[in-house]
C-alpha positions in Angstrom: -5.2 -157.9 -56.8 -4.2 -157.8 -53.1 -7.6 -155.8 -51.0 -5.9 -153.0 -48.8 -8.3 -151.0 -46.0 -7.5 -147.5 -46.6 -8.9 -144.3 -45.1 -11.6 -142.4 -47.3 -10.0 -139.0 -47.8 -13.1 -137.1 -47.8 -15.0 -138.7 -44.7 -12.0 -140.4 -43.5 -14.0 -144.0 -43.2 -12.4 -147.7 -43.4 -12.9 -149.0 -47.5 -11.7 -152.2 -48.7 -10.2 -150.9 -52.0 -8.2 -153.4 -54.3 -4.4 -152.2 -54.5 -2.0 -152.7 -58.3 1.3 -151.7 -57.7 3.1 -153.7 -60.8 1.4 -152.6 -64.3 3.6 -155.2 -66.6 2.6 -155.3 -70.4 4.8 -158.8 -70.8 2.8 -160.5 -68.1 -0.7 -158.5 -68.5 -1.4 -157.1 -72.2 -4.3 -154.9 -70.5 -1.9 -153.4 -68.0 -1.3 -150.1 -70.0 -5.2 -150.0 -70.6 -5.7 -150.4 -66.9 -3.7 -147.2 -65.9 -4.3 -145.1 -68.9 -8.3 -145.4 -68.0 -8.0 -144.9 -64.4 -10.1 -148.0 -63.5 -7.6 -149.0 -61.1 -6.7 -148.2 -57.6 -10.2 -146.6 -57.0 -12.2 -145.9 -53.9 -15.6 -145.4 -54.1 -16.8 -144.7 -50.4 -20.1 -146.1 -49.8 -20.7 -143.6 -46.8 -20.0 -140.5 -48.2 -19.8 -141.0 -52.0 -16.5 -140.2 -52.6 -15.1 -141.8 -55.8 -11.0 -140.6 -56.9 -7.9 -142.8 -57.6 -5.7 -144.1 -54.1 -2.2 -142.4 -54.1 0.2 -145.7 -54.0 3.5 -146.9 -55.4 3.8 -147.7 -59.4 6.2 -149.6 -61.3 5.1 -149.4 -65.1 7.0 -151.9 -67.4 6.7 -152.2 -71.3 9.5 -154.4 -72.9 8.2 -154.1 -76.0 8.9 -149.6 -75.7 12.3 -150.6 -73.0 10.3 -148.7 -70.6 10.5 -149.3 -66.9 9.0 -146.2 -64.9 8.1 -145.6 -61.2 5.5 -143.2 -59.6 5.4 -142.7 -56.0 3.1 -140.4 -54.6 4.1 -137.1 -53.6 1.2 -136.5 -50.9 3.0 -139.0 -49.2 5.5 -136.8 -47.2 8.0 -140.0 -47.8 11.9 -139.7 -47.4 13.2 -140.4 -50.7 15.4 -143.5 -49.1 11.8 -145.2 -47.9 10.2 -144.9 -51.3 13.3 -146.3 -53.1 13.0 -148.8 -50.3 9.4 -149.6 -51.2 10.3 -149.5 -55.1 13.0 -151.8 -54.5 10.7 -155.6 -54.5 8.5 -154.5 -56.8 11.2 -153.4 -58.9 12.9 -157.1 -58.7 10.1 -158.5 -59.2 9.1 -157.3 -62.6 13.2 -158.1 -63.4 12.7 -161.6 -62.2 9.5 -162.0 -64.4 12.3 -161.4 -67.4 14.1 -164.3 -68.7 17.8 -163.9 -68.6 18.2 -163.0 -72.6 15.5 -159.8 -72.0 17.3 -158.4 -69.2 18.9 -155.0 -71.1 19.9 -152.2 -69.8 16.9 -150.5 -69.7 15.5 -152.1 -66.7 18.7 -151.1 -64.4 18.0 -147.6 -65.0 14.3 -147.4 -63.8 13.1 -143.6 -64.2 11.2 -141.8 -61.7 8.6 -140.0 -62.8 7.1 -136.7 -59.7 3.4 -137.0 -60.8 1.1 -138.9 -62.1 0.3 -137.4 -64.7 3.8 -137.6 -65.6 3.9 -141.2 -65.7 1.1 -141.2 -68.2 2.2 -138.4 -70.2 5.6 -140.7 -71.2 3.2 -143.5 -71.3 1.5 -142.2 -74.3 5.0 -140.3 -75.7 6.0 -144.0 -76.1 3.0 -144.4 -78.5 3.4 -141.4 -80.3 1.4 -139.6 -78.4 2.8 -136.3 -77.9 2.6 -133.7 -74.7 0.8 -131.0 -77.1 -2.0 -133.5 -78.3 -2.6 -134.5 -75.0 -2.7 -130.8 -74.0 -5.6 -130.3 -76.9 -7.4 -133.4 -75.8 -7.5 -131.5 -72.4 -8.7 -128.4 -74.2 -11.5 -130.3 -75.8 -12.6 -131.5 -72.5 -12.7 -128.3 -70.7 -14.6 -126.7 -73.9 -17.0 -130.0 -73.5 -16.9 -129.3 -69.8 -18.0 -125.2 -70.3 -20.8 -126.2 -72.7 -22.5 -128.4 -70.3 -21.9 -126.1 -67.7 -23.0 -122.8 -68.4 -26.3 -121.4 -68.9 -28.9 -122.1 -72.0 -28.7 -118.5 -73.5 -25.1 -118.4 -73.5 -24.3 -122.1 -75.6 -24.9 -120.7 -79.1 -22.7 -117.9 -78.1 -19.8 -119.6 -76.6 -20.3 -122.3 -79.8 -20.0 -119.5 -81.9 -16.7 -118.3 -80.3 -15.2 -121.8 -80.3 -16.1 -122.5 -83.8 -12.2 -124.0 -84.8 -12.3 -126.7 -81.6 -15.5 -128.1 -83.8 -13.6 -131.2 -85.5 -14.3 -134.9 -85.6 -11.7 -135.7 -82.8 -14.1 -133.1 -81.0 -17.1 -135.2 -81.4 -15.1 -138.8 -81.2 -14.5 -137.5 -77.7 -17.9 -136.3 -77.4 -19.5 -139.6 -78.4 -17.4 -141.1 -75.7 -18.6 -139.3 -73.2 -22.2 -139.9 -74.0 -21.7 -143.1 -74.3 -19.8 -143.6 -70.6 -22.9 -141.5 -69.5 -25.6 -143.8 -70.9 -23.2 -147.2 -69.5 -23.4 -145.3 -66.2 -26.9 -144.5 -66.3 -26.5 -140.9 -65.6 -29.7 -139.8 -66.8 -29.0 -136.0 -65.7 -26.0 -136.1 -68.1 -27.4 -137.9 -70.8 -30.0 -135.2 -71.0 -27.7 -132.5 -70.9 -25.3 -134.3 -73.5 -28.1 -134.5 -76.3 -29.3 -130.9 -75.8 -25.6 -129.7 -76.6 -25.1 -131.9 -79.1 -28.2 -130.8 -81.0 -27.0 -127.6 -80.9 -23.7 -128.5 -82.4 -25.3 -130.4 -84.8 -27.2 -127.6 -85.7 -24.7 -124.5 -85.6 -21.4 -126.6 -86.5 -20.2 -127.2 -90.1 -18.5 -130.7 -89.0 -21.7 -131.2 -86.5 -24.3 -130.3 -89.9 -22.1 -133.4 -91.2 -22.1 -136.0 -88.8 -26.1 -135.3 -88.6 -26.2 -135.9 -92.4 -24.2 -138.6 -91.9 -26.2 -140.2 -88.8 -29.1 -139.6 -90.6 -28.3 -141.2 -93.9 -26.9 -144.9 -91.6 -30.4 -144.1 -89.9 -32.6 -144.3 -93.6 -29.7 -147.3 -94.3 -31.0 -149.4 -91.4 -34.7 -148.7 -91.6 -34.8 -149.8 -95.9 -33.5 -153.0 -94.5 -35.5 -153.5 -91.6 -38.3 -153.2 -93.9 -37.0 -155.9 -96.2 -36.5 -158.1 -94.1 -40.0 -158.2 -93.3 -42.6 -160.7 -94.9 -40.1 -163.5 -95.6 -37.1 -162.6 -94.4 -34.3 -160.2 -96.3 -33.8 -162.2 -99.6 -30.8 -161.6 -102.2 -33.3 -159.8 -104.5 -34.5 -157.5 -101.9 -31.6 -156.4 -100.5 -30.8 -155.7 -104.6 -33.3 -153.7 -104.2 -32.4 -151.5 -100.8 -28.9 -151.4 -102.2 -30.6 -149.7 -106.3 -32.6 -147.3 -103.8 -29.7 -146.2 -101.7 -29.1 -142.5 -102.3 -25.6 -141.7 -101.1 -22.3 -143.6 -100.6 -23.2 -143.8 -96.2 -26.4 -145.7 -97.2 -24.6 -148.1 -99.6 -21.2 -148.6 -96.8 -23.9 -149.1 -94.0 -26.0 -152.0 -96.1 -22.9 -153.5 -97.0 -21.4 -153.3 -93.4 -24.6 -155.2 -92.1 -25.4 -157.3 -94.7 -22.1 -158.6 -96.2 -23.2 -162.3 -96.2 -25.7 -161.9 -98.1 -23.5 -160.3 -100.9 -22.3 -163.6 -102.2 -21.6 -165.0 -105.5 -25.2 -165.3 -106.5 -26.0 -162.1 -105.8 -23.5 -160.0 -108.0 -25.3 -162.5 -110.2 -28.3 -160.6 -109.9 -26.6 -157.4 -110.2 -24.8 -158.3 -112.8 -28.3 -159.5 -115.1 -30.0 -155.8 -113.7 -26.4 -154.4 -115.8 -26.7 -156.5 -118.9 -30.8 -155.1 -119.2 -30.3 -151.8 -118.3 -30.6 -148.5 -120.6 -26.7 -147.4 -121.4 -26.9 -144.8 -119.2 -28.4 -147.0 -116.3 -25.4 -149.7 -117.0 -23.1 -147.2 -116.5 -24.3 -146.2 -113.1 -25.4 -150.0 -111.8 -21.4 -151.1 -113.4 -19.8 -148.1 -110.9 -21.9 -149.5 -108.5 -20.9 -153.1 -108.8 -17.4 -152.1 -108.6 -18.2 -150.2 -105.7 -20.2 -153.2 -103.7 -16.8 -155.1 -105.0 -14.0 -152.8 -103.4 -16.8 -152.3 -99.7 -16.5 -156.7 -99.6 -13.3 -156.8 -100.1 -12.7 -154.3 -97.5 -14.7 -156.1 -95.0 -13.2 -159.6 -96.1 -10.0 -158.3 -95.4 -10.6 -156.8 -92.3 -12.4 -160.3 -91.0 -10.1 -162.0 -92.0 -6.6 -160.3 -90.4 -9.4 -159.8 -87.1 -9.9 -164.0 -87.7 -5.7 -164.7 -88.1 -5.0 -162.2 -85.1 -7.2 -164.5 -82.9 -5.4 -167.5 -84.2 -2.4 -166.2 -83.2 -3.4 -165.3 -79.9 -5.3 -169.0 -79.4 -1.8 -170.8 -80.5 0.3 -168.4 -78.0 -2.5 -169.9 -75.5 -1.8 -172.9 -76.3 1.9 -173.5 -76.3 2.5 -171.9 -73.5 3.6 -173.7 -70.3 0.9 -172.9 -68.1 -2.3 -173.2 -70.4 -4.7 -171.7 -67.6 -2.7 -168.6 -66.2 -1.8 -167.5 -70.1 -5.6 -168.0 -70.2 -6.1 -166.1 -67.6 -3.7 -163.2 -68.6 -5.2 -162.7 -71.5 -9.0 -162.4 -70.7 -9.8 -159.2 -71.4 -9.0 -160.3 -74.9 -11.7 -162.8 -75.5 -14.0 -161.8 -77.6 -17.1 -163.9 -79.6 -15.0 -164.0 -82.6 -12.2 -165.9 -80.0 -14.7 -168.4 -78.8 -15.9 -169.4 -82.7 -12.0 -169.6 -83.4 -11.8 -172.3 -80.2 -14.8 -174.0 -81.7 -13.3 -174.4 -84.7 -10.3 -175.6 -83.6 -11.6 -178.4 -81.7 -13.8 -179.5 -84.8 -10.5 -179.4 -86.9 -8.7 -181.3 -84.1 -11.2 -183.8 -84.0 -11.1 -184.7 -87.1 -7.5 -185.4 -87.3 -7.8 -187.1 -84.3 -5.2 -184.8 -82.5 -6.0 -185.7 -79.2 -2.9 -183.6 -77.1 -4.3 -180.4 -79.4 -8.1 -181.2 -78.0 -7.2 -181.4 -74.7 -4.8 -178.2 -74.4 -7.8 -176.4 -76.6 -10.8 -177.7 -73.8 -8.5 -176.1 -70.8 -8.7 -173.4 -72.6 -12.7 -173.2 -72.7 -12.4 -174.3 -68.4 -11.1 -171.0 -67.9 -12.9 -169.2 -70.0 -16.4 -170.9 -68.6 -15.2 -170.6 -65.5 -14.4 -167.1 -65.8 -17.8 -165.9 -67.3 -19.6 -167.2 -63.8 -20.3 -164.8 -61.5 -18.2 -163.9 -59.0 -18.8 -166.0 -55.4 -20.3 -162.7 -53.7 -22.4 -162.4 -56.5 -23.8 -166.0 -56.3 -24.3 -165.6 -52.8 -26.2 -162.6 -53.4 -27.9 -164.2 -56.1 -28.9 -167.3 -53.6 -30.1 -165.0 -50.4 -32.3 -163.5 -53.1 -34.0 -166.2 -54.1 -35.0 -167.3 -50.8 -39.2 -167.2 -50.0 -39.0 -166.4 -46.7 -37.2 -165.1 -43.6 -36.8 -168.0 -41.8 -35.4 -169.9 -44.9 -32.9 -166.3 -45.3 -32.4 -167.1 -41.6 -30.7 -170.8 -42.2 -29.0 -169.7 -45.2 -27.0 -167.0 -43.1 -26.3 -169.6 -40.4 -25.2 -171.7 -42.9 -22.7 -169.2 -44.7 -21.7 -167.1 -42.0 -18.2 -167.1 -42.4 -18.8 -165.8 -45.8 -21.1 -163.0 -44.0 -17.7 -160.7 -43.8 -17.3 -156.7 -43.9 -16.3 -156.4 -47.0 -19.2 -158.8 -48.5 -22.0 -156.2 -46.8 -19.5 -153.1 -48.3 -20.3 -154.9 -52.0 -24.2 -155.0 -50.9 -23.6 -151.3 -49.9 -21.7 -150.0 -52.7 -23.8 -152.0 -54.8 -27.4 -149.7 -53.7 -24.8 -146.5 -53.7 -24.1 -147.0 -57.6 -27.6 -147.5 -58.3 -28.1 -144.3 -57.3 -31.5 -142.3 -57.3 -32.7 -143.2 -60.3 -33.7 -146.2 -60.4 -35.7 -145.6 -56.5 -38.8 -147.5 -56.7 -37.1 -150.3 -58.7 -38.4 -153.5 -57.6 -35.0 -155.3 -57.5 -33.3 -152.7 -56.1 -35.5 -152.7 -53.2 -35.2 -156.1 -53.0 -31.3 -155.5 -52.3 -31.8 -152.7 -49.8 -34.0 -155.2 -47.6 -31.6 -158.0 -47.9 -28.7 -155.3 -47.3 -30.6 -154.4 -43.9 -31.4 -158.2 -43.2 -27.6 -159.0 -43.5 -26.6 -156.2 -41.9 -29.0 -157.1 -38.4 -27.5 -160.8 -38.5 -23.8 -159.5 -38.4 -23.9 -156.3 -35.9 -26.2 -159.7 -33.8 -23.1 -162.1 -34.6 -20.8 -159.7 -33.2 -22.6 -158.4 -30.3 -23.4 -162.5 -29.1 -19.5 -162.9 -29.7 -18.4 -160.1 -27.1 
């Protein structure tokens, strides 16, 4: 993405901010993902600590839904003949990215869309998702917003009065928050989240059954913990975690972590337990073999349309024309399970001797390795910091200078800013702040000596 200085609208300070205009589902799979989150086109101001989305032009285009929708944004003040000006090449460009036989109708009729929220709103509509269930999603986060807002003595109160928002899509949005919290390392919230949802838990019919729930998976995980030790979790022992398991989330949980070891001689086992057992106890242990049965076959299933969905994805990889930018594109889609199916591949390949598959298969891995390294910034950050001394910092800035650039110290910067306070006394931290100060001296020197 092109890097655009823009104007912080709070302190009104230069940023470096990183500018998508074109969000194209046929050339970028993650480009509805992108806008939907709102991790793009964001300024986070190192100076005054601003953090909010940059107004700029949008084309949005999904062949798959025959959508093709522009934004512009209305703070702007721009005539409407200079936006459609503006619109214009990124319009053609997304058009041009189409090959001849995919040119419909649809994308000579761009619509406009006059907000933002707008443009999302007929997003979603184009998956389903309707304008009222993104109103009660809203709903759910202003309750969630109230709740963490107001005072102690009035949560059980204002729970009590909002007993019907309580449902699991309620607490699926919850969990999400929490969990963006604790990613963020926003201790404060963290805090606050768990002390309303203990409340919920406690006051809530569907909260009272998630924490039955949670707590069942909980006793799930410990049983086999505790098999596993002394030897390792054996086939008869996890027999024996699955015979002591008292409700159905125990037994899904077991089975969910330890599928593999439910193999052929196992059900053996199980099956010998059935043929010994009481008639009343082969009733209960044969309902509970079919059970096991239906939970693997489940999870068999689902591994194995997760394992052909890969394929497909490696083979599209693989045929297409450029092998590194279809690579590229489709990144954010590599997963562990994608990197086994690659090593698999080039075993099979190998051993057909299929030399032109091998070699399409390793580009593949180049981008990919080459990908997970850290970004150059990031190694040059990495180096400075594992320099002794000043004088060998010193040479290593000489050296690198041209690399020494604004927006390099910004990433230092911003870098210390999202730390934020908690983590002051840090040891690595601090190492950052010095070298931030260290790098800052040599370039306010390199400019002044160049005046």
């Amino acid at each position: 993405m092109p890097k655009t200085q823009v104007a912080c609208p709070q302190c009104h300070q230069p940023n470096i901010v990183e500018i998508q205009q074109i969000f194209d589902q046929s050339q970028d799979p993650t480009a509805k993902q992108k806008l939907l989150n709102g991790a793009v086109n964001v300024i986070q101001c190192p100076t005054c600590g601003y953090s909010g989305m940059i107004g700029t032009p949008i084309v949005y285009h999904d062949p798959e839904k025959e959508l093709l929708l522009t934004f512009f944004p209305p703070e702007s003040n721009i005539p409407l003949n200079e936006q459609e000006k503006q619109l214009g090449p990124l319009i053609n460009k997304v058009i041009d990215s189409l090959p001849p036989e995919k040119r419909k109708a649809y994308v000579l009729q761009p619509q406009s869309m006059l907000t933002f929220q707008t443009l999302i709103e007929k997003i979603l509509e184009a998956d389903g998702i309707t304008k009222e269930m993104i109103e009660d999603q809203q709903k759910k986060i202003r309750l969630i917003q109230r709740l963490l807002t107001i005072p102690d003595a009035e949560l059980e109160i204002t729970i009590e009065q909002e007993k019907d928002q309580f449902d699991m899509p309620f607490f699926a949005l919850f969990s999400r928050l929490m969990q963006s919290a604790v990613a963020q390392k926003d201790n404060q919230a963290v805090k606050k989240l768990e002390q309303v949802q203990n409340i919920l838990f406690e006051k809530t019919e569907t909260g009272k059954e998630l924490y039955k729930s949670s707590q069942q998976t909980q006793q799930a995980l410990k049983a086999l913990q505790e098999a596993g030790k002394d030897g390792g979790l054996t086939r008869e022992k996890l027999l024996d975690v699955i015979l002591n398991a008292k409700s159905d989330t125990e037994i899904a949980t077991i089975v969910s972590l330890a599928r593999n070891g439910m193999d052929y001689t196992f059900f053996q086992l199980l099956s010998q337990k059935i043929d010994d057992a009481t008639e009343k106890e082969k009733t209960r242990l044969t309902e509970l073999r079919e059970k096991l049965l239906d939970l693997t076959s489940e999870i068999d299933k689902h591994v194995q349309e997760e394992y052909s969905q890969t394929k497909r994805l490696l083979d599209k990889i693989i045929q297409a024309q450029d092998i590194e930018a279809e690579t590229e594109k489709n990144l954010e889609n590599i997963t562990e399970l994608f990197l086994q199916v690659v090593e698999d591949e080039i075993a099979n390949a190998r051993k057909q001797a299929d030399l032109d598959r091998i070699q399409k298969l390793e580009r593949v891995m180049i981008v990919i390795q080459k990908a997970m390294e850290p970004p150059a910034e990031v190694k040059l950050i990495e180096d400075m910091l594992a320099l002794q001394d000043q004088a060998a910092l010193d040479a290593f800035l000489e050296e690198h200078q041209d690399k020494i650039t604004p927006e390099f110290i910004q990433l230092l910067n911003s870098i210390i800013s999202q730390a934020g306070n908690e983590n002051e006394g840090d040891e690595n931290l601090q190492e950052i702040k010095d070298l931030y100060q260290k790098v800052l001296r040599f370039s306010m020197k390199k400019n002044l000596s160049g005046k």
